[in-house]
The first five atom37 places (N, CA, C, CB, O) and aatype in JSON, in Angstrom:
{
  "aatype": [20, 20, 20, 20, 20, 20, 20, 20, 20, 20, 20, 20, 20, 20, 20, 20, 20, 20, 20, 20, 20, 20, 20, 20, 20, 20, 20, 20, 20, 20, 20, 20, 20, 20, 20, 20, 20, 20, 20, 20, 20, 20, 20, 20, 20, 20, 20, 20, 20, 20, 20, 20, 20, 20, 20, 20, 20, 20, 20, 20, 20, 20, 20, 20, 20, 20, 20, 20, 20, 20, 20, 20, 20, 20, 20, 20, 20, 20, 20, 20, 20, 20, 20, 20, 20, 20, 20, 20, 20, 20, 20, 20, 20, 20, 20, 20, 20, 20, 20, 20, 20, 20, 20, 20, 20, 20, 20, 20, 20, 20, 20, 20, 20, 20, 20, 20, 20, 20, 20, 20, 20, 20],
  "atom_mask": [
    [1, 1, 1, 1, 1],
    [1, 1, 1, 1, 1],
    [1, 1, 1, 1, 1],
    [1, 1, 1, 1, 1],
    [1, 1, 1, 1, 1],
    [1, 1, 1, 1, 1],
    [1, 1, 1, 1, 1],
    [1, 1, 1, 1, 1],
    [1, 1, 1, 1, 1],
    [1, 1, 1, 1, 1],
    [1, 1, 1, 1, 1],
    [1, 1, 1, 1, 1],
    [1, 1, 1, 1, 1],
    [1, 1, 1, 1, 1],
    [1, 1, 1, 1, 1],
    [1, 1, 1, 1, 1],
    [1, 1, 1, 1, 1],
    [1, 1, 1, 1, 1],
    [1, 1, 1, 1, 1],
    [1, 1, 1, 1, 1],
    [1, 1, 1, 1, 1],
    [1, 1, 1, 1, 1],
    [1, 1, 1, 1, 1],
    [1, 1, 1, 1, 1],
    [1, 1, 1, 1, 1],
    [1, 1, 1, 1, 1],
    [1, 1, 1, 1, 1],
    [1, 1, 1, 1, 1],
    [1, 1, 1, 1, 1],
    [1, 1, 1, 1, 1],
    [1, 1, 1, 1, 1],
    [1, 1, 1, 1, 1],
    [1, 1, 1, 1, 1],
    [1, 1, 1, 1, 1],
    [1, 1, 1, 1, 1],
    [1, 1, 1, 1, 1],
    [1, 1, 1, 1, 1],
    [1, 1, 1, 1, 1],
    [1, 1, 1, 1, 1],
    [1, 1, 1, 1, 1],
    [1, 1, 1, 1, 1],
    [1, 1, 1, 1, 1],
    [1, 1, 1, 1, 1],
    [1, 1, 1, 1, 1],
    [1, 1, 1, 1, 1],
    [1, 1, 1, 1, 1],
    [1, 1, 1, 1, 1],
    [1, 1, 1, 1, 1],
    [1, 1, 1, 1, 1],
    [1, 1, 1, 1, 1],
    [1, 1, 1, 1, 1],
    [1, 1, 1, 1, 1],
    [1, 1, 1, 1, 1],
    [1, 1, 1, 1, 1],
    [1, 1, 1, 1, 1],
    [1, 1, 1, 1, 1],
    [1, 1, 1, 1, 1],
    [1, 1, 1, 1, 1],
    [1, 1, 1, 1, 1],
    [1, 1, 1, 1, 1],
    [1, 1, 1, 1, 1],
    [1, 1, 1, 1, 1],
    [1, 1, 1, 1, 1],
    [1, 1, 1, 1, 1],
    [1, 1, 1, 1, 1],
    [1, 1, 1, 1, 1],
    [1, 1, 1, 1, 1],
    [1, 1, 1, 1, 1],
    [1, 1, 1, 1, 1],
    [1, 1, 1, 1, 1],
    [1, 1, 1, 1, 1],
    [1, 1, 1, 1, 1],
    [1, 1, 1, 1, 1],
    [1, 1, 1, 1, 1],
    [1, 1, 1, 1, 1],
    [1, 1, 1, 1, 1],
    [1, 1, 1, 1, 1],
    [1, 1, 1, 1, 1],
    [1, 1, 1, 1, 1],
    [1, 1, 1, 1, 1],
    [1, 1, 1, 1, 1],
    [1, 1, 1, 1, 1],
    [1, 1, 1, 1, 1],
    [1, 1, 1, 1, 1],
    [1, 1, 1, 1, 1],
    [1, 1, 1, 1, 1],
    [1, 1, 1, 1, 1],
    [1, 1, 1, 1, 1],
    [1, 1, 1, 1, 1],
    [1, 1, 1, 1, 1],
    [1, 1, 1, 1, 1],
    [1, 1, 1, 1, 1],
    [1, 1, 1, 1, 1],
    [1, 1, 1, 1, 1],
    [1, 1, 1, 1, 1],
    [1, 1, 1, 1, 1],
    [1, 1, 1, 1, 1],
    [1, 1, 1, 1, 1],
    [1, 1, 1, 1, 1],
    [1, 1, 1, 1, 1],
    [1, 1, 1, 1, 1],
    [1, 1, 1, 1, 1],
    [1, 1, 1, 1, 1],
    [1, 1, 1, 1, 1],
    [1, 1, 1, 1, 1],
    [1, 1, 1, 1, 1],
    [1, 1, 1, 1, 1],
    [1, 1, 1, 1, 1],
    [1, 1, 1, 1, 1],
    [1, 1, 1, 1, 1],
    [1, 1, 1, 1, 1],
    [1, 1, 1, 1, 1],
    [1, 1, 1, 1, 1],
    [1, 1, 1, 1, 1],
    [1, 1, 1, 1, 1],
    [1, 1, 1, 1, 1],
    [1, 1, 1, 1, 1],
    [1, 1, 1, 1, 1],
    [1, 1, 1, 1, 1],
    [1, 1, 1, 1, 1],
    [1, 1, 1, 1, 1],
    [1, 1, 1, 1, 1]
  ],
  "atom_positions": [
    [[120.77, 92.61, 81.21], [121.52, 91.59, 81.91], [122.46, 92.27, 82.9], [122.31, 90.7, 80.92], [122.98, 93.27, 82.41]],
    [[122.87, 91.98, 84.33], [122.86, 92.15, 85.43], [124.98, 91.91, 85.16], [121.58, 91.02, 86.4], [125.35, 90.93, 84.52]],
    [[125.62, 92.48, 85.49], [126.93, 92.25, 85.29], [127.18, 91.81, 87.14], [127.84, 93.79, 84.46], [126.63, 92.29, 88.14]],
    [[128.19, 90.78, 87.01], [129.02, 90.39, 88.28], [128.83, 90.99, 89.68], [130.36, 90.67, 87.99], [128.36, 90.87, 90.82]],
    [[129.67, 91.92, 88.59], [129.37, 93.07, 90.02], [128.43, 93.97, 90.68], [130.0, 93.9, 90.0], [128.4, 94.55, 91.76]],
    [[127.6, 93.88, 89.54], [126.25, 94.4, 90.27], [125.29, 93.49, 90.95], [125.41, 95.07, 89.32], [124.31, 93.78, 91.65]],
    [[125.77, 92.26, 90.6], [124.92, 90.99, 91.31], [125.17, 91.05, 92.97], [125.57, 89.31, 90.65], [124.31, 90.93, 93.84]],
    [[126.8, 91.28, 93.16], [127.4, 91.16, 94.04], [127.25, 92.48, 94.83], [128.55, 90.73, 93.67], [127.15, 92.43, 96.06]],
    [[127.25, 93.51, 94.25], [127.19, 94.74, 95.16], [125.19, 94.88, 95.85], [127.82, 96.41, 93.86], [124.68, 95.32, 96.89]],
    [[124.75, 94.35, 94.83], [123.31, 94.16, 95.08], [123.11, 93.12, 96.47], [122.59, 93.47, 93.62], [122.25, 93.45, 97.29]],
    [[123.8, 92.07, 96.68], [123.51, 91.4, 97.41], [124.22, 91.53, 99.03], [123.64, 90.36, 96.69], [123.92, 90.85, 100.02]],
    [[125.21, 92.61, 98.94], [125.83, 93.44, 99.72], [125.12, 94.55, 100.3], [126.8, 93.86, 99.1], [125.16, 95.19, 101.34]],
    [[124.46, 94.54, 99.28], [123.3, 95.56, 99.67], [122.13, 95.74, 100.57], [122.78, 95.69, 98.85], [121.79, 96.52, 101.46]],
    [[121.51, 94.35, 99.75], [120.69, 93.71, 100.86], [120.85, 93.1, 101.92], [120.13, 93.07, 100.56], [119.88, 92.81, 102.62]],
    [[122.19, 92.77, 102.29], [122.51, 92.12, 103.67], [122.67, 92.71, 104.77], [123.49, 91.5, 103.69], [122.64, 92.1, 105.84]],
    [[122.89, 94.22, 104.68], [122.79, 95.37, 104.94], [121.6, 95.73, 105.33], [123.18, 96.0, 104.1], [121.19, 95.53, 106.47]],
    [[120.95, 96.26, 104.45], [119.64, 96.69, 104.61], [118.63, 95.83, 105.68], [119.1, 96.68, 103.21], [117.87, 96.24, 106.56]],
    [[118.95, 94.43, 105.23], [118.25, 93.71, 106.9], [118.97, 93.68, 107.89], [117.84, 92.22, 107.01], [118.3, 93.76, 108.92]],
    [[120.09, 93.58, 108.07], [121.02, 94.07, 108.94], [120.29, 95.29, 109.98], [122.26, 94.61, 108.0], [119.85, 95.01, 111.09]],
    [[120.27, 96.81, 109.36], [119.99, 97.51, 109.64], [118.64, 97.9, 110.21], [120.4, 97.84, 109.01], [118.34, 98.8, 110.99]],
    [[117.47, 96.45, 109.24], [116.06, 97.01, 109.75], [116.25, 95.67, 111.1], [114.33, 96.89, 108.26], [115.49, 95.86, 112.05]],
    [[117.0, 94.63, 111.2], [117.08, 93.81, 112.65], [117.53, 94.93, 113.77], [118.38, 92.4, 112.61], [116.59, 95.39, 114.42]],
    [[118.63, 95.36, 114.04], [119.38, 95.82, 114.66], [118.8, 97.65, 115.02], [120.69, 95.46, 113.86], [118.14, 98.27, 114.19]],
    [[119.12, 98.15, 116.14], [118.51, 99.32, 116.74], [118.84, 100.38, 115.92], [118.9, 99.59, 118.13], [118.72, 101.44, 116.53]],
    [[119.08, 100.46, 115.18], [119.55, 101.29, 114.04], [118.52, 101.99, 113.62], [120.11, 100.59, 112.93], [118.34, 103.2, 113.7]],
    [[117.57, 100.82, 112.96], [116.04, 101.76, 112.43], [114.99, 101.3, 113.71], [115.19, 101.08, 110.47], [114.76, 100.13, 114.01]],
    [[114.68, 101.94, 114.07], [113.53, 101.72, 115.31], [112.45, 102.77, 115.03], [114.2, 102.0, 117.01], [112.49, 103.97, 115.32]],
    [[111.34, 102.02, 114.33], [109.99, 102.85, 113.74], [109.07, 101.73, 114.45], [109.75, 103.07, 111.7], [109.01, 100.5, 114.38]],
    [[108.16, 103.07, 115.39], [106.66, 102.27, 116.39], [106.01, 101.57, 114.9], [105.06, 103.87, 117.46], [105.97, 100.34, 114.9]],
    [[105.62, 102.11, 113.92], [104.57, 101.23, 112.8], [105.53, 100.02, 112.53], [104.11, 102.17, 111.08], [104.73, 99.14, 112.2]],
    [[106.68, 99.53, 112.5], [107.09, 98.52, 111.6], [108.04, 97.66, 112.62], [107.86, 99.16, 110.2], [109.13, 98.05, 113.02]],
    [[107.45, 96.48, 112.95], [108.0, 95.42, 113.53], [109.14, 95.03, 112.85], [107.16, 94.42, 113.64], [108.72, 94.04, 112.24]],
    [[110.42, 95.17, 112.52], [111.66, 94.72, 112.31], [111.67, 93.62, 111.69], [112.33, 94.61, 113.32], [111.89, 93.65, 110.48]],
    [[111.44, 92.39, 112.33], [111.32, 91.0, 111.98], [110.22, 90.61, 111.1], [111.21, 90.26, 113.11], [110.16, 89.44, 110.72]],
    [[109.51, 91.29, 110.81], [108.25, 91.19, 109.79], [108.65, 92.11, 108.49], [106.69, 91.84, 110.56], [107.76, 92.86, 108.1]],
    [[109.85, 92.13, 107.8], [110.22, 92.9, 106.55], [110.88, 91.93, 106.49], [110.81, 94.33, 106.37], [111.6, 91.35, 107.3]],
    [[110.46, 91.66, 104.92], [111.9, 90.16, 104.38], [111.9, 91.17, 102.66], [110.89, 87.32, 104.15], [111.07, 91.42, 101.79]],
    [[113.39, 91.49, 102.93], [114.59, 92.53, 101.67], [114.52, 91.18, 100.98], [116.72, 93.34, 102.23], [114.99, 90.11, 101.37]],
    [[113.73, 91.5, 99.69], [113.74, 90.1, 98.88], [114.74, 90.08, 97.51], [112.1, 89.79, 98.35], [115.06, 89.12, 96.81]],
    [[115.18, 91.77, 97.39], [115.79, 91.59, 96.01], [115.81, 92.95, 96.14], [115.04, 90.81, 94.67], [114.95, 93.79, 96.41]],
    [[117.33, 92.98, 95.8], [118.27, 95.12, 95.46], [118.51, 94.47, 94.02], [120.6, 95.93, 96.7], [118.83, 93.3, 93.79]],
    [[118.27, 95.63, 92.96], [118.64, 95.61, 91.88], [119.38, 97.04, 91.87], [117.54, 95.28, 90.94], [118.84, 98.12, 92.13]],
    [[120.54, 96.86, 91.57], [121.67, 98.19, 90.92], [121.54, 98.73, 89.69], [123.14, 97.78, 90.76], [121.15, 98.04, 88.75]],
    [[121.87, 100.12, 89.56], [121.74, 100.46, 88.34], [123.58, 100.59, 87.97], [120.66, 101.92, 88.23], [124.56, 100.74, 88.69]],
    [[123.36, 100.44, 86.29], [124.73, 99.83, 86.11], [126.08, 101.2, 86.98], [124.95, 99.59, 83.96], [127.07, 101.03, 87.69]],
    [[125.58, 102.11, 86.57], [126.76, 102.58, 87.42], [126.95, 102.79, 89.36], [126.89, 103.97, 86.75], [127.52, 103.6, 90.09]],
    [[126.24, 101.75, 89.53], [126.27, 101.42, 91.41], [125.5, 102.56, 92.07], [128.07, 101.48, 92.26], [125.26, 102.31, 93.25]],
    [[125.03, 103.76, 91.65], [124.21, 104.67, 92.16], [123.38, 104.82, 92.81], [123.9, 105.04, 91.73], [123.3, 105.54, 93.81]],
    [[122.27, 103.81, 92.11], [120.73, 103.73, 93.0], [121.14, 102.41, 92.85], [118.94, 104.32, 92.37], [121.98, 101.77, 92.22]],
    [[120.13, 102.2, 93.76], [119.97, 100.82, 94.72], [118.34, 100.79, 94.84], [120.85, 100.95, 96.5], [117.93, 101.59, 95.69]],
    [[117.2, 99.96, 94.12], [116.06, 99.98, 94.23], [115.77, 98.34, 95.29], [115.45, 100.18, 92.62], [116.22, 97.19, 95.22]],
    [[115.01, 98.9, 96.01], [114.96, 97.63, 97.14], [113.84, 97.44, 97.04], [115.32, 97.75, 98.66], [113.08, 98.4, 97.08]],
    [[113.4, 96.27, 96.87], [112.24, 95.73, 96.7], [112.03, 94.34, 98.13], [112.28, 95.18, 94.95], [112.8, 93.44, 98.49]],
    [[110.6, 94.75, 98.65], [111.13, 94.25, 100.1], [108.95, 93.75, 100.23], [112.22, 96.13, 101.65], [108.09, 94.01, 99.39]],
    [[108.77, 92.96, 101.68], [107.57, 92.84, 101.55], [107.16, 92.32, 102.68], [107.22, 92.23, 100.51], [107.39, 91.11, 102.71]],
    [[106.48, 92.86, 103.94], [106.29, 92.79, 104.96], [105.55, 91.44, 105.39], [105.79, 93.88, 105.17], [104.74, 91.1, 104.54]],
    [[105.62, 90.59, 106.46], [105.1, 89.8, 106.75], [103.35, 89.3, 106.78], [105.69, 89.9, 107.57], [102.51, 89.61, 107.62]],
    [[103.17, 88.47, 105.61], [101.59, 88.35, 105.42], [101.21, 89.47, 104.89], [100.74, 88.12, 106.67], [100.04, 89.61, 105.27]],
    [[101.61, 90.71, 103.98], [101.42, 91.62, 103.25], [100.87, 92.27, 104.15], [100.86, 91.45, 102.12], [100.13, 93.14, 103.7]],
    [[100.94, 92.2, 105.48], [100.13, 93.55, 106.37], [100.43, 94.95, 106.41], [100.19, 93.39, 107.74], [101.44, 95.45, 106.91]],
    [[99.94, 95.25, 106.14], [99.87, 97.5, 106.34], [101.17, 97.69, 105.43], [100.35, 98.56, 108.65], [102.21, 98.19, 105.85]],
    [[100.89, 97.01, 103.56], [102.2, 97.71, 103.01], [102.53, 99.16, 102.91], [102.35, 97.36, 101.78], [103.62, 99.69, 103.13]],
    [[101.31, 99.74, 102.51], [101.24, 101.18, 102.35], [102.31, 101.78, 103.28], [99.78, 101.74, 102.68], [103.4, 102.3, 103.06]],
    [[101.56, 101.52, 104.48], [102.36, 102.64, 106.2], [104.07, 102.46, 105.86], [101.94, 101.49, 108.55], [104.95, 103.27, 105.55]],
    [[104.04, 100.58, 106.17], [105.74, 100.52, 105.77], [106.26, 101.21, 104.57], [106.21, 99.05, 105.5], [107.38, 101.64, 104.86]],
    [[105.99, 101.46, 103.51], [106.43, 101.9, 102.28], [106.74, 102.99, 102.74], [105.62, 101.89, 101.14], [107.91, 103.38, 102.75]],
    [[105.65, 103.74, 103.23], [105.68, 105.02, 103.63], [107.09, 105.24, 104.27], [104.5, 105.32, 104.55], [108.0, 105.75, 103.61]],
    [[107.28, 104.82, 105.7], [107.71, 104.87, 106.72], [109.45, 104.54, 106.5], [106.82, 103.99, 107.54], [110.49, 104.88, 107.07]],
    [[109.11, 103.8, 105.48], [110.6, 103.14, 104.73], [111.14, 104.11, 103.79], [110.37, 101.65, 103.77], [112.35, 104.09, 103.56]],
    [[110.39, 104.93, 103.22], [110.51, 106.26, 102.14], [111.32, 107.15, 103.45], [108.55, 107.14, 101.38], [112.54, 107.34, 103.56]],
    [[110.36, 107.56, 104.28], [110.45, 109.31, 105.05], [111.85, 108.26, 105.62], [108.68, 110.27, 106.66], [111.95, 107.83, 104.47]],
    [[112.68, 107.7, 106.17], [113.49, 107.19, 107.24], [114.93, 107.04, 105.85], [112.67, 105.42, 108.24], [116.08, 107.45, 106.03]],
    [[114.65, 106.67, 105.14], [115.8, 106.64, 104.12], [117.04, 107.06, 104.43], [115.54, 107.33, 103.06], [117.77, 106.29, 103.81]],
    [[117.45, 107.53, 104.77], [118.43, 108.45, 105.43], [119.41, 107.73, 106.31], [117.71, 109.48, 106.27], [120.64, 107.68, 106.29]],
    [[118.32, 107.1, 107.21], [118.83, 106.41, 108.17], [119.98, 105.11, 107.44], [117.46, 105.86, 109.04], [121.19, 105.19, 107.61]],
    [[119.29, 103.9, 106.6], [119.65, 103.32, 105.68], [121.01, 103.61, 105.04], [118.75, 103.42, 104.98], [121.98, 102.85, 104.99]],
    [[120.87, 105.01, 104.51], [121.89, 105.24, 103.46], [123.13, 105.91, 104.31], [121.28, 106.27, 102.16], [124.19, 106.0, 103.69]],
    [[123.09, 106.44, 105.8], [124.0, 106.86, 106.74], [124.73, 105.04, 107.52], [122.94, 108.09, 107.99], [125.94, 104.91, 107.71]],
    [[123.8, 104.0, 107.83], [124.12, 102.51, 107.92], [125.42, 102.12, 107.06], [122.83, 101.64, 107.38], [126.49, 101.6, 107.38]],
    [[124.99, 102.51, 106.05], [125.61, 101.83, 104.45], [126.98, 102.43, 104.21], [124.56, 102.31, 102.92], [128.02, 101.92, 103.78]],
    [[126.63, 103.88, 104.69], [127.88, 104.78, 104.46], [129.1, 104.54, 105.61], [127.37, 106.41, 104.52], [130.3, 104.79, 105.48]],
    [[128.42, 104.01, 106.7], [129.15, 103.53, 108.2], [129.92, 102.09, 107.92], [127.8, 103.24, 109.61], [130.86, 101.8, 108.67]],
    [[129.62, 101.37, 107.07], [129.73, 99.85, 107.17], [130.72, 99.98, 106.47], [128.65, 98.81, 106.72], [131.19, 98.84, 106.48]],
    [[131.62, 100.81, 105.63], [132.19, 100.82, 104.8], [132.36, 100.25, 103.43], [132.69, 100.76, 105.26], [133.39, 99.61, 103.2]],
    [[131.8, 100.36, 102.85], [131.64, 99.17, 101.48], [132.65, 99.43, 100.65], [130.21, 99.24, 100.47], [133.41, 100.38, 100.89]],
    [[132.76, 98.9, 99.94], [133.99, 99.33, 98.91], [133.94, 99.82, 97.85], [134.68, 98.51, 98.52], [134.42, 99.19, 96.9]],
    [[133.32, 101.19, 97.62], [133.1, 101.99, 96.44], [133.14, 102.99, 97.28], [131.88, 101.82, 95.46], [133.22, 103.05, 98.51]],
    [[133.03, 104.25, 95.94], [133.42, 105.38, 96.23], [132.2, 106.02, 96.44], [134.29, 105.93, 95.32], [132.53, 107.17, 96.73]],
    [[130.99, 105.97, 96.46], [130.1, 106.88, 97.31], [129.38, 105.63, 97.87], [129.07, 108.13, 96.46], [129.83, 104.48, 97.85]],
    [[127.76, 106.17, 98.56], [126.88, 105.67, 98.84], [125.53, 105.43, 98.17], [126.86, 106.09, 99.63], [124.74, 106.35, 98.35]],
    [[125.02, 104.25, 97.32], [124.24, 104.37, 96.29], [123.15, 105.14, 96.99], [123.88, 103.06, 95.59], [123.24, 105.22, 98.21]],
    [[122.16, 105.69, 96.41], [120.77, 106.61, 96.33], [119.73, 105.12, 96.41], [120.57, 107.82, 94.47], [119.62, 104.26, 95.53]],
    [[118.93, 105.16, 97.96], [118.16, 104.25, 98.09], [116.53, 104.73, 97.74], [118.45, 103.75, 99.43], [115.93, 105.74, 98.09]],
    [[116.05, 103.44, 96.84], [114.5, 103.97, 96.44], [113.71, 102.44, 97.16], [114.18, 104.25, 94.2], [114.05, 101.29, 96.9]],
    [[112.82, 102.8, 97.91], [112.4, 101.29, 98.6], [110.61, 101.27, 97.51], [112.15, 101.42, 101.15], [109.89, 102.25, 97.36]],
    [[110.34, 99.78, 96.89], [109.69, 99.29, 96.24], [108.84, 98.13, 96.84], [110.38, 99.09, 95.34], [109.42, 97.18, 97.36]],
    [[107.63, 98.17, 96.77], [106.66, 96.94, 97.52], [107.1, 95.69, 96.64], [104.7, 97.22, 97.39], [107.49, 96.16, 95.57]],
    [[107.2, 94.39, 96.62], [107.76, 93.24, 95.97], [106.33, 92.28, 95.52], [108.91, 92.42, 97.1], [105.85, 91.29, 96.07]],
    [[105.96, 92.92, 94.49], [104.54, 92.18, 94.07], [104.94, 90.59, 93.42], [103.64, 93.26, 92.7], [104.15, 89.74, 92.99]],
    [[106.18, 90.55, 93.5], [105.94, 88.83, 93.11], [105.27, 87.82, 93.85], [107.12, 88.15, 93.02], [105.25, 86.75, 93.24]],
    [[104.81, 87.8, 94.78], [104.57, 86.99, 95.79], [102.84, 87.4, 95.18], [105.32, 87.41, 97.58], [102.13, 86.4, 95.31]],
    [[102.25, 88.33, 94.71], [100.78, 88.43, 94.54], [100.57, 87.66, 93.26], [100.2, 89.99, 94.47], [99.62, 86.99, 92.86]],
    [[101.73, 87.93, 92.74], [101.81, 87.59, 91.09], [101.7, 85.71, 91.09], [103.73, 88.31, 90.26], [101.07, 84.82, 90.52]],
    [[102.51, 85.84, 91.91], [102.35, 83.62, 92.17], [101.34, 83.09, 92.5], [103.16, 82.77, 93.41], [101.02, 82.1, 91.85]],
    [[100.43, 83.53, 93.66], [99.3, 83.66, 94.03], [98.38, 83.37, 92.96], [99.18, 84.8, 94.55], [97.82, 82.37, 92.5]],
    [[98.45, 84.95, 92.7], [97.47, 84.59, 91.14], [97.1, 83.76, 90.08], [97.66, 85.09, 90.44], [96.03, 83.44, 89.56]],
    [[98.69, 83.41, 89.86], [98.61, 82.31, 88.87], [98.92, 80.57, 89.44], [99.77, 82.77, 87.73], [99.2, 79.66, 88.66]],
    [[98.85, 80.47, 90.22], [98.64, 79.25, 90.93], [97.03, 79.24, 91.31], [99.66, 79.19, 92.28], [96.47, 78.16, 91.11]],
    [[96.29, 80.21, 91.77], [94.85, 80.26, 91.92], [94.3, 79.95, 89.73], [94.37, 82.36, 92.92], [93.18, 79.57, 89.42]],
    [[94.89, 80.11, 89.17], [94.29, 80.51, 87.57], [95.07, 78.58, 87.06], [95.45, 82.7, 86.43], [94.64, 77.87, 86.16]],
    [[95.97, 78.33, 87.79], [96.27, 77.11, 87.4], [95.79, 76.27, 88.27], [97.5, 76.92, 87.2], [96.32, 75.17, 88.11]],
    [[94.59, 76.31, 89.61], [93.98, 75.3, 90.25], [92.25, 75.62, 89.91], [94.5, 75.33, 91.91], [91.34, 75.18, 90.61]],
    [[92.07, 76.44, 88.7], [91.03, 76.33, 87.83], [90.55, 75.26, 87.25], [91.2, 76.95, 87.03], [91.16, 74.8, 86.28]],
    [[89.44, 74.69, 87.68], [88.65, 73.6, 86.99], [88.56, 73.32, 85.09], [87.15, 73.97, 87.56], [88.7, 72.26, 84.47]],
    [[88.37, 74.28, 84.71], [88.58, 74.95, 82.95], [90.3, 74.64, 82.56], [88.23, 77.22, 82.87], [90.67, 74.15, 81.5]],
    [[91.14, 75.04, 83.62], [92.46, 75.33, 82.98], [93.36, 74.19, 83.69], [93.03, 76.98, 83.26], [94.58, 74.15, 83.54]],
    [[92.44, 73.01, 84.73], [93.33, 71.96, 84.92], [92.64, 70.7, 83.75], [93.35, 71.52, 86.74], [93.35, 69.92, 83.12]],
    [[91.47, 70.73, 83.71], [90.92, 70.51, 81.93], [91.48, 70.1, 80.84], [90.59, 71.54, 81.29], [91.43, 69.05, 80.19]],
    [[92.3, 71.55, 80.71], [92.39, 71.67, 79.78], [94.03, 70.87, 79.63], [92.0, 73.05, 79.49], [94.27, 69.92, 78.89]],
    [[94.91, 71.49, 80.47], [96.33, 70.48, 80.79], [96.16, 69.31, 80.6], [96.9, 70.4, 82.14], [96.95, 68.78, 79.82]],
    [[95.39, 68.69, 81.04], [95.21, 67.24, 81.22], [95.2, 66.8, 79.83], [93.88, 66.8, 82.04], [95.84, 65.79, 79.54]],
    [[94.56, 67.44, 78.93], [94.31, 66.76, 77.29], [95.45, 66.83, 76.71], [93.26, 67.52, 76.22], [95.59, 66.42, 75.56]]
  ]
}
């Protein structure tokens, strides 16, 4: 369970982080800016790492972005360190592909099953 303040520093986090991929800050030829939606920072309890879980528009070329979002890190965590936040360092950023969106998919395709709308119905 997620304490206050990590809800809050998490979501500080992420406002940031798109902040930074809108704005000329991160400028990478593979990754259109406006096609990354930061869906969810989870903190670890002592504010350190910062795992960003994020997922490019229409799931196109996750790999490259992942990639591209890994090697550039730097950039991100120098943003973060500029903006001033209100703690005493700069958490350690790990960027994560956001498979919930495949996961819904899935089971909305397994719940518009002929067998398994069937079976609801009884």
């Amino acid at each position: 369970m997620e304490s206050q303040r990590q809800i809050r520093y998490a979501e500080l986090i992420r406002t940031l982080i798109s902040d930074c991929l809108f704005k000329e800050d991160f400028y990478n030829e593979n990754i259109k800016p406006t096609s990354i939606t930061v869906s969810l920072v989870k903190m670890s309890k002592d504010l350190k790492i910062a795992n960003i879980y994020f997922m490019p528009l229409g799931g196109i070329d996750k790999s490259n972005i992942l990639e591209s979002l890994k090697e550039n890190k730097f950039i991100f965590q120098k943003y973060l360190s500029n903006a001033k936040i209100k703690s005493k360092f700069t958490p350690k950023l790990n960027f994560f592909l956001d498979d919930t969106f495949d996961e819904a998919e899935k089971i909305e395709k397994l719940l518009l099953n002929k067998k398994v709308t069937r079976d609801i119905k009884k």
